[in-house]
N, C-alpha and C positions, 0 to 999 in steps of 0.2 A: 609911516602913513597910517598903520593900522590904529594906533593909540589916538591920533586924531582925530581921525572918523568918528574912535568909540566918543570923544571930549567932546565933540560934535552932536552925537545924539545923545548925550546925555544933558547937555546943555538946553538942546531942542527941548527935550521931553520934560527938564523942571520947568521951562518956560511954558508949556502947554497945561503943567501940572499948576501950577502956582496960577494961569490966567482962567484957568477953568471953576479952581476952586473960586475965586471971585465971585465967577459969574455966578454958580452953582450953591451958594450958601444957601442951606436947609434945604436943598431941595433935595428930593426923595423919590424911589422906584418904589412901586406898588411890586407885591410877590418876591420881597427881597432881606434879607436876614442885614439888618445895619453890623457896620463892620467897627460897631464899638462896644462900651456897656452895655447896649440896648439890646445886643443880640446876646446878653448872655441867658442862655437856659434853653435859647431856642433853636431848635432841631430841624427838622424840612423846611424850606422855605416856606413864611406865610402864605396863605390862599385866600384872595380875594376877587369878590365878584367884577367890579368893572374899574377903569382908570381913567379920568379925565386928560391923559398927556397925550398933546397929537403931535406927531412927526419923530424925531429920536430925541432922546436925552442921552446925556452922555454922565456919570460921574465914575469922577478918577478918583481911587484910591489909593492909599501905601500905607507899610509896618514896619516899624524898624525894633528892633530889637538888639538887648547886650546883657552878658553876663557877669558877674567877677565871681570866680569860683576859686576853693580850697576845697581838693577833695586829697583823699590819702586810700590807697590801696595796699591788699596785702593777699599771698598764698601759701600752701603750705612749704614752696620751695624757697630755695635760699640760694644764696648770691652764688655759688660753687656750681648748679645747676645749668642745664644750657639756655641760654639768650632766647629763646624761641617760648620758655616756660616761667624764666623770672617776670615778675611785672614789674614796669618801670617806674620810679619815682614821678609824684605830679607837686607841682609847685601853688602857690598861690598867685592869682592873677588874673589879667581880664582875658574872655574868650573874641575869638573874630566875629561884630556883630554882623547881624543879619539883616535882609533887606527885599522887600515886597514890592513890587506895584498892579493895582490892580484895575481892570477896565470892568465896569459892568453897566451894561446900553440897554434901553430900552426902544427895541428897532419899529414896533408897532405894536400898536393896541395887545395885551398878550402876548406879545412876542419878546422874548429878552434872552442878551449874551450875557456870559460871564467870562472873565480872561484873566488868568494870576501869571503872573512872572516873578519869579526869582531871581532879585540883581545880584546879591549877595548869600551864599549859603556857607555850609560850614562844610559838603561834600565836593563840590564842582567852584571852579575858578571863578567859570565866565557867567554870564547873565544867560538865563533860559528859559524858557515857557514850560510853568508845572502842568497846567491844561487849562480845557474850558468847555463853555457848554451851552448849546441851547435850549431854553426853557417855553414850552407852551403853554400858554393858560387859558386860550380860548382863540378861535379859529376863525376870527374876522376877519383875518387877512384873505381867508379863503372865500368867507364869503359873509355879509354881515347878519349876525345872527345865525352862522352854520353851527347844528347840534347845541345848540347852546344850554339848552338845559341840562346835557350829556357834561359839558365843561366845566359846568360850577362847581363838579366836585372833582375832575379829571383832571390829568395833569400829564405830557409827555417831555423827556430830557434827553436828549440826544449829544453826544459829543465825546471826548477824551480827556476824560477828568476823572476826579475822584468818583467812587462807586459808594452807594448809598447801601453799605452791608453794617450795622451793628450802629449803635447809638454811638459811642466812645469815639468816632470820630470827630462829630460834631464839638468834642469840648476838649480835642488832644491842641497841641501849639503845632501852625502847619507853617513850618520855616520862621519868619520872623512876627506873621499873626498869632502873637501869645495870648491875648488877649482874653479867649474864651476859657484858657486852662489857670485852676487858681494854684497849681503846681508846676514846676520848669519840665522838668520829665513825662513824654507820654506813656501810656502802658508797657509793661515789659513785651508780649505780644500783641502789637501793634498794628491792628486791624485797619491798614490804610493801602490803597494803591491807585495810581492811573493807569485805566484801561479805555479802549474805545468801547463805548456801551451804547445802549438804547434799554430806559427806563420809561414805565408807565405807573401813573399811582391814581386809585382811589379813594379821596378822602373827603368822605360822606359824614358831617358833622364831626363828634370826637375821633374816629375812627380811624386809622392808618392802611391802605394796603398796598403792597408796590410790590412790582417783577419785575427783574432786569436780564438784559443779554449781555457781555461782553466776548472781546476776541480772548482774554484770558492774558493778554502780553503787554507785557511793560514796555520794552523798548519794541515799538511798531518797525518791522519789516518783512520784505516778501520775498526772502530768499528760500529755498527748501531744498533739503537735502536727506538723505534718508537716515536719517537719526531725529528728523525732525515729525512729531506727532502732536502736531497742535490740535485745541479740541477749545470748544467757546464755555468760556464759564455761564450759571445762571443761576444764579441769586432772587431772592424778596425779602421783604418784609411783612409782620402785619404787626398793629397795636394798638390802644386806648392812650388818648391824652383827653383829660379833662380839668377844669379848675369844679372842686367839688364847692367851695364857696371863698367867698374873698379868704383871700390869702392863704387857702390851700391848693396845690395841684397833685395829679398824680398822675403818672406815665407808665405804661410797662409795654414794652416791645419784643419780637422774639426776630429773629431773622438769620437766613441762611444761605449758602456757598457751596457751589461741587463743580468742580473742573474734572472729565473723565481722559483728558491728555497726559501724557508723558514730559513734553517739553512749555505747556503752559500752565498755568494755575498755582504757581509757588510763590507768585509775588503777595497775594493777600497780607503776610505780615513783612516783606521785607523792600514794599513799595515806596515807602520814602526815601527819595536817591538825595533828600539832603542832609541827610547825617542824625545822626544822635544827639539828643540835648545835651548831654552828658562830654566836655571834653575830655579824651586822651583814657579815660575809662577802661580798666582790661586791656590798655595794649603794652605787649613786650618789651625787651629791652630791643628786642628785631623787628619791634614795630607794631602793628594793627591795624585796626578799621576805624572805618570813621561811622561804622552804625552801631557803635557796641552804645549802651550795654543793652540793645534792645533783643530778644530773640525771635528766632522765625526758622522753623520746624522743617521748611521748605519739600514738603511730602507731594507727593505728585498722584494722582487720579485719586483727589483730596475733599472732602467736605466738613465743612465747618457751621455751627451754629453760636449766634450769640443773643444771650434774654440778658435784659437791660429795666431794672427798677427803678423809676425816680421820683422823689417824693419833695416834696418844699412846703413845709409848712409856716407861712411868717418868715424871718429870716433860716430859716433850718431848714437845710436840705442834703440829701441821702442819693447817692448815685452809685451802683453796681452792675458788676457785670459777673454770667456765669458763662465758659464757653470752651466750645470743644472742637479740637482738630485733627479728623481720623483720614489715617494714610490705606490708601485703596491698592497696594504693591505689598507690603511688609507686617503692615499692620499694629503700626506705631499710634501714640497717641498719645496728645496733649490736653490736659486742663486749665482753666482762667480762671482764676477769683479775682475779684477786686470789690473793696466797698470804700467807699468816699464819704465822708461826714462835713459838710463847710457851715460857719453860722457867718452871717452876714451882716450887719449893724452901722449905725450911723444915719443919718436923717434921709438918704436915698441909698442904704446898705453900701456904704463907698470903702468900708473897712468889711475886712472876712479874716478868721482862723479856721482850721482845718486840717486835717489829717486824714490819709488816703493807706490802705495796706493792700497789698499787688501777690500773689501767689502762684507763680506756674510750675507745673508740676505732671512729669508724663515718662515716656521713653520710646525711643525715637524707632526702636523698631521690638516685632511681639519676642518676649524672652530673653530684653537687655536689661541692663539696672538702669533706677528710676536714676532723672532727672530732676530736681528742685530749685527755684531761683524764687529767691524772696527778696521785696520791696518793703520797706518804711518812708511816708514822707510825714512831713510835720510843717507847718507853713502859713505864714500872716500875709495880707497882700493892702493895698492904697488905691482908691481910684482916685487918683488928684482931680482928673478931671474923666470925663467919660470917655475919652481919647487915651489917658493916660494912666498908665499902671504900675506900682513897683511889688514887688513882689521877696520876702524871704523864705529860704527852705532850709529843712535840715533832711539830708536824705539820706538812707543807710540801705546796703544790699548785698545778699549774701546766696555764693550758689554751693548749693551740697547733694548728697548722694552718691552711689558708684561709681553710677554713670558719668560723671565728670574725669574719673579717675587716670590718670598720665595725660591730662590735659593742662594747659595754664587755670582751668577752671574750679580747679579741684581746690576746695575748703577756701577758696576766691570768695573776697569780699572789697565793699569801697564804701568811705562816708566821710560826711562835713556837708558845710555848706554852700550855698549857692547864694546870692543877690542877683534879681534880673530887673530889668525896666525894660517897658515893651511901650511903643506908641502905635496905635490902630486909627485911623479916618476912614 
């Protein structure tokens, strides 16, 4: 019965998808990052003063994404070794694709939802809600013309979604939306999570400024028990975006993270529950995980800052990240390098090459041996259309140090290539 049911809304729901798109061709949300080419480079949602749409709009979208990868791993151990340390052979072949849908309504004048669902991941079986969120952009519903010249630059977000901590999320691949990323892999320390928040932003011409609250917990529940010390994370931003003249821009944002709990605040890098772009990566002959090869420090009464450069000059553009995660118990601590180079070309930049180098590097509590994990990627991408994208990599990655030492991680490394194609609406 249950497989029906699912045949059943899934059936319902291309029928709504496919009669909506119809009706909905080019039509467009004011204060909303389009979920194609158009949104690549762009960061907070736009900010716009007023919107001629009365009553709701609705558009539905989806991403589907797929891989075929050959990747080959190797460690210092050998086949004689226990099963728990050799790594496993990985073959060539296609990975399980992925798969999106997304709601985003515009319920009133300034008023607008967002809603992502995950029908397909590479972590979780079944279909799920990653979150969502409501956005303010002016308070007519309250009253017409209330604060209004307060709102032209204000902005509130409220809901259970991703948290607006660090630049680098805006351009990682979020489940089957590749879209924005000109690489298959997000950062090694992957500055993503869903939490219940309330965010507030100021942005007063170029300017950026935002503060946030969250519960600090990924999986929402209200049981307590006395090992449990949850504590609410709180986060901002601030930074300069500006286009200095045609076809230059320049961006630099700095922003930060501190959870003073014990049992909350460890998800910032280890928040995405659908898995690693990377399949089969670092795992055993005993098995693994399905979020390798990303890492996440998972330190507890923890803050983090991340400064974020970005530059696009013509087709050339320069994205980096510096960033630190200090453990408030132990007294551990982690460093971020990354810098990204992409040039872009062709009569609407629809071809790109580029190459990204990823470095973290720390130890996990005061007076251990360091930690190292280094990234290489190398990579051309297609936008056939602005919906569609293909995408090749070469990625290579290698972790070293002491601190790895009678681990599977020790003198551990993976590389080859990747082909992805990603479709965004």
């Amino acid at each position: 019965m249950k497989p029906l049911i699912k045949i059943s809304l899934l059936v319902g729901l291309m029928f709504i998808t496919v009669s909506s798109a119809f009706a909905q061709f080019e039509r467009e949300l004011p204060n909303y990052r389009y979920n194609d080419k158009r949104g690549l480079n762009v960061f907070e949602d736009p900010k716009v003063d007023t919107t001629d749409i009365e009553g709701i709009r609705v558009v539905i979208g989806g991403d589907f994404a797929m891989q075929f990868q050959s990747l080959s791993q190797e460690n210092v151990y050998g086949s004689g070794d226990p099963d728990d340390l050799v790594l496993a052979d990985m073959g060539t072949n296609f990975n399980l694709p992925t798969a999106n849908l997304n709601f985003d309504v515009q319920l009133y004048d300034g008023l607008q939802m967002h809603l992502r669902t995950y029908l397909s991941s590479r972590h979780h079986v079944e279909s799920w809600i990653k979150g969502g969120h409501l956005q303010v952009d002016n308070l007519n519903f309250v009253q017409e013309g209330f604060l209004e010249n307060f709102m032209e630059m204000a902005r509130f977000k409220i809901g259970l979604d991703e948290i607006n901590y660090g630049d680098a999320h805006f351009r990682r691949s979020d489940n089957a939306r590749v879209i924005y990323n000109p690489f298959v892999g997000n950062y090694i320390m992957d500055s993503f999570t869903t939490e219940a928040y309330f965010e507030f932003y100021l942005l007063p011409g170029n300017f950026i400024g935002m503060l946030g609250v969250s519960n600090g917990k990924l999986n929402q529940n209200v049981i307590v028990n006395d090992n449990t010390d949850n504590a609410a994370s709180f986060y901002g931003k601030v930074g300069y975006d500006n286009y200095a003249t045609d076809g230059v821009r320049f961006r630099l944002t700095g922003s930060w993270y501190t959870n003073g709990g014990t049992s909350t605040g460890t998800y910032l890098y280890n928040g995405d529950r659908a898995g690693g772009r990377y399949y089969g990566v670092l795992q055993s002959l005993d098995g693994g995980s399905d979020f390798e090869p990303r890492f996440g420090p998972r330190f507890r009464e923890n803050t983090s800052f991340q400064i974020n450069p970005f530059v696009k000059v013509g087709g050339l553009e320069f994205f980096g990240i510096y960033e630190n995660i200090s453990d408030g118990q132990n007294d551990g601590s982690y460093n971020q390098y990354a810098g990204e180079v992409i040039y872009r070309f062709g009569n609407t930049e629809n071809f790109y090459v580029g190459g990204r180098y990823n470095l973290v590097s720390g130890e996990q509590a005061d007076g251990l041996d360091t930690r190292d994990i280094s990234r290489l990627n190398l990579g051309a991408g297609w936008f056939m259309t602005k919906n569609v994208i293909v995408k090749f990599e070469y990625v290579t990655q290698d972790y070293s140090g002491d601190g790895w030492n009678g681990t599977k991680y020790q003198d551990a490394s993976f590389d080859g290539v990747v082909l992805e194609a990603g479709i965004s609406f």
